[in-house]
LOBAMAR-323244 format. One record per atom (N, C-alpha, C): x, y, z. Coordinates in pm, whole numbers, padded with zeros to 5 digits, always signed. Layout:
BEGIN
XYZ;...
This chain:
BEGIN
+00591+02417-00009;+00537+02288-00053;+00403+02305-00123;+00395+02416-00152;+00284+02491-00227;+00222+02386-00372;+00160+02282-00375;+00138+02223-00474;+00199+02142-00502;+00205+02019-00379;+00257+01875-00390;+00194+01818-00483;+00007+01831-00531;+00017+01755-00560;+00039+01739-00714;+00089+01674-00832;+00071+01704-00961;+00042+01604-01056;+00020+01635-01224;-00009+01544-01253;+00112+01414-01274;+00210+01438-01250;+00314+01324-01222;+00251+01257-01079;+00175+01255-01022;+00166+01197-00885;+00080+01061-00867;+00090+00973-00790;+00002+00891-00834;-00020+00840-00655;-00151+00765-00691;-00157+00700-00511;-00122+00564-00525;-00086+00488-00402;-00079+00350-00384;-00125+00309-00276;-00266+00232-00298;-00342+00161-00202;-00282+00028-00141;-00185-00002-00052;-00152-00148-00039;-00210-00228+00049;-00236-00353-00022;-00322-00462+00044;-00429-00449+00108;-00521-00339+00111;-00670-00331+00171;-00751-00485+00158;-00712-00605+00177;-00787-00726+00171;-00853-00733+00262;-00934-00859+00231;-01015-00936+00324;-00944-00973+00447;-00847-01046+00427;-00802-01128+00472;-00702-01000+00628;-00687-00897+00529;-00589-00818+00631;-00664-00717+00723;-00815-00717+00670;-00859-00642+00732;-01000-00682+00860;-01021-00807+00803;-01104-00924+00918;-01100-01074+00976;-01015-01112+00850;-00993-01257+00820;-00836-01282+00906;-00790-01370+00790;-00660-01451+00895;-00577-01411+00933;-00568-01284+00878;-00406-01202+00916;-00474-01075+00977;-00580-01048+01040;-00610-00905+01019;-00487-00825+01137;-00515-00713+01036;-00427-00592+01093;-00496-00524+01231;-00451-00488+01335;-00574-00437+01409;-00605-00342+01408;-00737-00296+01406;-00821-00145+01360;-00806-00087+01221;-00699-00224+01089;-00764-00172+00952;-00890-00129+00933;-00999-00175+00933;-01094-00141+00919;-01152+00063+00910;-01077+00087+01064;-01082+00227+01058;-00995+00319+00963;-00944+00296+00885;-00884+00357+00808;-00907+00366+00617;-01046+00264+00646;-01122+00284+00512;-01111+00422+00458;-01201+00497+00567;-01282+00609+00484;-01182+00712+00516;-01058+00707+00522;-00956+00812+00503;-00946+00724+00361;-00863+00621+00339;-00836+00602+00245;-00910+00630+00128;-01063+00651+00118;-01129+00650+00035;-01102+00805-00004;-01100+00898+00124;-01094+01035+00081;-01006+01086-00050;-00847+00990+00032;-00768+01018-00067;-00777+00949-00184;-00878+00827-00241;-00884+00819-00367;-00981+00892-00396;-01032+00925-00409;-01169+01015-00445;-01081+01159-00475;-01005+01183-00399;-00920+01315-00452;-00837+01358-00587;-00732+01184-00567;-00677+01160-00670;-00783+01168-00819;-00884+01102-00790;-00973+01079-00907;-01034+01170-00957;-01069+01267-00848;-01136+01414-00888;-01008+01507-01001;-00875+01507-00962;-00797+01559-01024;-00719+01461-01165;-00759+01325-01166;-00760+01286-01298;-00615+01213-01262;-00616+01174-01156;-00443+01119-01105;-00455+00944-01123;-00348+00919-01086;-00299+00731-01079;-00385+00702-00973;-00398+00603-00974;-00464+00505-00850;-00412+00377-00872;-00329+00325-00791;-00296+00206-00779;-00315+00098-00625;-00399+00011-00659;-00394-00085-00553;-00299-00240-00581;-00199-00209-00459;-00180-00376-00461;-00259-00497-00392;-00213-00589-00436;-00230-00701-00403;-00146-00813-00302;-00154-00891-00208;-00158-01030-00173;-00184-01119-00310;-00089-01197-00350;-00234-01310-00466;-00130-01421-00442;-00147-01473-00307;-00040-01593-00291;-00123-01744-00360;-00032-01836-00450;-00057-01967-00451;-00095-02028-00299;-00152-02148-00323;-00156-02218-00170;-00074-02318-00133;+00101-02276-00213;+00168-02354-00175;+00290-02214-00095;+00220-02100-00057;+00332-01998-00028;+00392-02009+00058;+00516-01965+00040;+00648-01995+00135;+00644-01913+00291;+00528-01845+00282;+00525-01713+00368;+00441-01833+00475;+00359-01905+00439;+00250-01950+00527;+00299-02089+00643;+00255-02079+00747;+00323-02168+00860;+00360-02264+00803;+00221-02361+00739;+00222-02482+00696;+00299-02525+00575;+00394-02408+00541;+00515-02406+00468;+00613-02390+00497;+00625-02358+00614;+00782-02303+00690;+00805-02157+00708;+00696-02075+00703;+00693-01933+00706;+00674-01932+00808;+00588-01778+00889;+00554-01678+01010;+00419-01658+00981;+00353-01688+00877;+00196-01625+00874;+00103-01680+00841;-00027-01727+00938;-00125-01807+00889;-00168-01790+00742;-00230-01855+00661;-00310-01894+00513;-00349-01764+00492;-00337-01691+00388;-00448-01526+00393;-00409-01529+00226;-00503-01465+00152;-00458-01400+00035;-00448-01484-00052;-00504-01577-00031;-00496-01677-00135;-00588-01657-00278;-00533-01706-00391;-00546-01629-00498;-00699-01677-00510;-00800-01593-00566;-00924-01633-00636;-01050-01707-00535;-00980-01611-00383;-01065-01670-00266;-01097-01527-00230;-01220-01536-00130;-01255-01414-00121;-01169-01344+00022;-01098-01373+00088;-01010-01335+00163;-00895-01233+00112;-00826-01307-00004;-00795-01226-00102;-00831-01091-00227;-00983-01034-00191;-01089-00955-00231;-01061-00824-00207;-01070-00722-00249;-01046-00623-00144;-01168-00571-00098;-01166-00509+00070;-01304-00522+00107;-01379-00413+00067;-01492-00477+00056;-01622-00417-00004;-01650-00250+00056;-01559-00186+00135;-01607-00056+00168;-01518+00019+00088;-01394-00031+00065;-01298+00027-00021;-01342+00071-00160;-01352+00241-00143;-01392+00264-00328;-01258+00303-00401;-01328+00171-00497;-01228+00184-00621;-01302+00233-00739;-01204+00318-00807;-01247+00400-00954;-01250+00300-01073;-01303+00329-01147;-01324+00231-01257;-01163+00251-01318;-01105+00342-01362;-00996+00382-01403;-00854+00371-01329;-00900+00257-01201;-00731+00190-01128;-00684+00126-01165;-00562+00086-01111;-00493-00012-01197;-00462-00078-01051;-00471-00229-01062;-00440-00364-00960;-00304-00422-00971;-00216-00417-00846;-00077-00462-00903;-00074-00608-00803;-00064-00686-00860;-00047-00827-00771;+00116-00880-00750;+00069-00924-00639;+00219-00918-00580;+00275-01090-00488;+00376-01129-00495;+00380-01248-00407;+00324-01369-00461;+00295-01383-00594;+00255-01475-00676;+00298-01596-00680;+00444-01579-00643;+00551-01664-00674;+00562-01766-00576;+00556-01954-00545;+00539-01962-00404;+00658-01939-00293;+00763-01938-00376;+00882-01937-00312;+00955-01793-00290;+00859-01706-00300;+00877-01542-00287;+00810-01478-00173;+00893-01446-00110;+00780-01323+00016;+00735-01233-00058;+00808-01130-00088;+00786-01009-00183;+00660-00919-00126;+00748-00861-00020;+00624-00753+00073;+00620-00637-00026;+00693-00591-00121;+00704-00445-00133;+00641-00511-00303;+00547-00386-00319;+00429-00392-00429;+00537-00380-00605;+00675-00341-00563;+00783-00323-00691;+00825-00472-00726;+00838-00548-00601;+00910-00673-00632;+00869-00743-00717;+00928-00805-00824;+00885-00856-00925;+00740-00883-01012;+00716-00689-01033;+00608-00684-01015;+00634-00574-01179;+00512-00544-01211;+00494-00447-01288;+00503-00259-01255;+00479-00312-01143;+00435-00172-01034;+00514-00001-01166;+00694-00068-01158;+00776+00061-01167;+00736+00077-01327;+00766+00001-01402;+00740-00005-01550;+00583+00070-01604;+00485+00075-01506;+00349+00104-01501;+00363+00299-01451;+00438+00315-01365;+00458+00441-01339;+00561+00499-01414;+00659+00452-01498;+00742+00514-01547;+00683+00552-01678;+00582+00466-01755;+00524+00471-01848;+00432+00602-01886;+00338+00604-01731;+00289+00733-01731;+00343+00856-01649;+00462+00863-01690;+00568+00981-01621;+00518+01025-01478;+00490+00929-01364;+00482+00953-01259;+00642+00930-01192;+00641+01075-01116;+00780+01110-01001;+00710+01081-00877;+00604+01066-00823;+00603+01161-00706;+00492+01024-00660;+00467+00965-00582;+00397+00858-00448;+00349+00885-00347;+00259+00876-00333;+00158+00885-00194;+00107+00737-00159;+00165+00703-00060;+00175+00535-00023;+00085+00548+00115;-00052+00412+00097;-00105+00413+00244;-00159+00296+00241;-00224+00257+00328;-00287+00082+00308;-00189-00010+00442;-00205-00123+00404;-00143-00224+00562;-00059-00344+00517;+00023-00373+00587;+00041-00327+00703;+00169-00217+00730;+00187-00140+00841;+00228-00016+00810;+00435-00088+00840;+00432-00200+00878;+00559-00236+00903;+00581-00382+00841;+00512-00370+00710;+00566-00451+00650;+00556-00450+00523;+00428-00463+00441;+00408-00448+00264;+00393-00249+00280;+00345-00183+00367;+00389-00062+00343;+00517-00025+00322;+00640-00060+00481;+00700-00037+00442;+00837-00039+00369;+00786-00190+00292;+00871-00182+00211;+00846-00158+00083;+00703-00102+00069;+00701-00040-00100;+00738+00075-00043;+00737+00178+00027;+00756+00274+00079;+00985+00324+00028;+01019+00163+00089;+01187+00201+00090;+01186+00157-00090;+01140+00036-00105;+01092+00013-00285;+01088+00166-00405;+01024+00255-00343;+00992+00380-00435;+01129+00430-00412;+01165+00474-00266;+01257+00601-00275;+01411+00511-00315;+01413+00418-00307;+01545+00341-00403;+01533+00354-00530;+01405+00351-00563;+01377+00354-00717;+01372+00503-00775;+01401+00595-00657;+01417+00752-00723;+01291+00847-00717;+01194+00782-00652;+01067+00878-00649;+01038+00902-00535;+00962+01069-00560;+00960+01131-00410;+00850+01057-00339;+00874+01031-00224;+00780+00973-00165;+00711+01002-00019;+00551+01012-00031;+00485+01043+00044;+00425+00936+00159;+00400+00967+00274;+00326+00848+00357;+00273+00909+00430;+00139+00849+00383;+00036+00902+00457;-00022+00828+00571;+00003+00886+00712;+00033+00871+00818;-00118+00868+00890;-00202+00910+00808;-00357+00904+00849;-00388+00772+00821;-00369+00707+00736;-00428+00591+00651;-00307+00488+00676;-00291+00418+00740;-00161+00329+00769;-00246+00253+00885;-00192+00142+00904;-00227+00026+01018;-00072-00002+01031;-00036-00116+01164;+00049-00205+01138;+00009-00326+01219;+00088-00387+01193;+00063-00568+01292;+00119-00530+01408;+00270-00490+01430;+00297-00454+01529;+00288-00631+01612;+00380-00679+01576;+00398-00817+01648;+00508-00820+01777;+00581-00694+01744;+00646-00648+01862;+00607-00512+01886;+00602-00491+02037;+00572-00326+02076;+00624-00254+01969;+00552-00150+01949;+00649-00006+01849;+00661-00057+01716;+00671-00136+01670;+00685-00183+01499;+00681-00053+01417;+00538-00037+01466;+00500+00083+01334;+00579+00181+01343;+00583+00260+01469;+00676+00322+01514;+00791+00313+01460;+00834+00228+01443;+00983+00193+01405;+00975+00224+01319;+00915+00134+01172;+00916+00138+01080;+00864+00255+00988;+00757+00357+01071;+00733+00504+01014;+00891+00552+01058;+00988+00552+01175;+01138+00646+01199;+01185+00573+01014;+01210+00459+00992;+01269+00424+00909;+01274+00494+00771;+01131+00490+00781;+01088+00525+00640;+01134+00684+00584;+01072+00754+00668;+01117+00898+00727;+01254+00911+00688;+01354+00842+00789;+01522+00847+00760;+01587+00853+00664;+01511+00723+00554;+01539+00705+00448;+01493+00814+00341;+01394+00943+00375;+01387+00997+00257;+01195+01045+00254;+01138+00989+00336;+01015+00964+00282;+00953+01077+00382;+00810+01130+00319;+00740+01254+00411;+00623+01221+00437;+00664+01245+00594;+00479+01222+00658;+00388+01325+00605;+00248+01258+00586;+00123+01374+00534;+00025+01334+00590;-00067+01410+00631;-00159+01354+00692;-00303+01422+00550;-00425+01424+00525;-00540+01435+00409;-00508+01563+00438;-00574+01659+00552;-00571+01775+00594;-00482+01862+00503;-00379+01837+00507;-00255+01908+00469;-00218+01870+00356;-00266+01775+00260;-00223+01736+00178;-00374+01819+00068;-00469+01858+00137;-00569+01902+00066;-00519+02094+00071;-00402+02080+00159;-00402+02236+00174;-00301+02268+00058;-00238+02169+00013;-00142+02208-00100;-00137+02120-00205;-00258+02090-00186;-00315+01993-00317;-00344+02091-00480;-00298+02198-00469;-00336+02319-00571;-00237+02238-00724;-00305+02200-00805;-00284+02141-00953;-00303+02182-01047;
């Protein structure tokens, strides 16, 4: 595995918000998983790679939210600062922002869904995904099953992940899933040991 990483490779930051990481939905202990995440953009960037963060950018009429008939309090609402991503998170001048869930009558956990996301990586001949951000059993992982349907190898990085975990084990679950389907745990460590480009 001598030199996973290449210039086909790109990262995907999902949903590092306000909202998911203190505010209405928070994930528990996002917060601690900043400054991994940062490592691995700072890596990507040192080697001249993709950086992609998604987005939450729900209307405030979204289908997802109680007071609509959904499962999830108000979060992510577009052009509010809940919806922000938080201020410890470094972003490169040279990322690209994929917004997601726009639609009000759309869940659309996974960062591909009617989104620009694939058209944006196919453009710049990226194969290869390194997926981390929150929550780890839900907008992870379904950009996570999103990539490897869509044909790209896909990485999950198992350092940098949260989940809600609304039932015991979620994450759990949903890291066996991901895995099953195709996808490889990495933790920075090891990903810096065969990071050779």
């Amino acid at each position: 595995m001598e030199g996973i990483l290449t210039k086909s490779s790109a990262l995907i930051v999902v949903d590092m918000q306000n909202d998911f990481i203190n505010g209405s939905l928070a994930v528990p202990n996002a917060d601690t998983i900043i400054p991994v995440i940062n490592d691995y953009v700072k890596l990507f960037e040192k080697n001249g790679l993709m950086v992609v963060f998604t987005r939450d950018w729900h209307p405030e009429n979204h289908c997802s939210f109680k007071e609509n008939g959904g499962i999830w309090p108000k979060h992510c609402v577009q052009n509010t600062y809940g919806a922000e991503f938080h201020k410890d998170l470094y972003m490169p001048s040279n990322k690209y922002i994929i917004s997601k869930a726009f639609l009000p009558d759309l869940e659309a956990y996974s960062g591909f869904e009617k989104t620009e996301l694939n058209d944006l990586l196919k453009k710049n001949n990226i194969d290869t995904l390194f997926i981390c951000g929150v929550a780890t059993d839900y907008c992870v992982k379904q950009t996570v099953l999103s990539a490897l349907e869509l044909g790209y190898k896909t990485y999950l990085l198992v350092d940098a992940i949260k989940g809600v975990d609304l039932n015991n084990f979620d994450s759990e679950k949903a890291i066996n899933e991901m895995i099953s389907k195709g996808a490889k745990a990495i933790v920075f460590d090891e990903l810096i040991n065969k990071a050779k480009i």
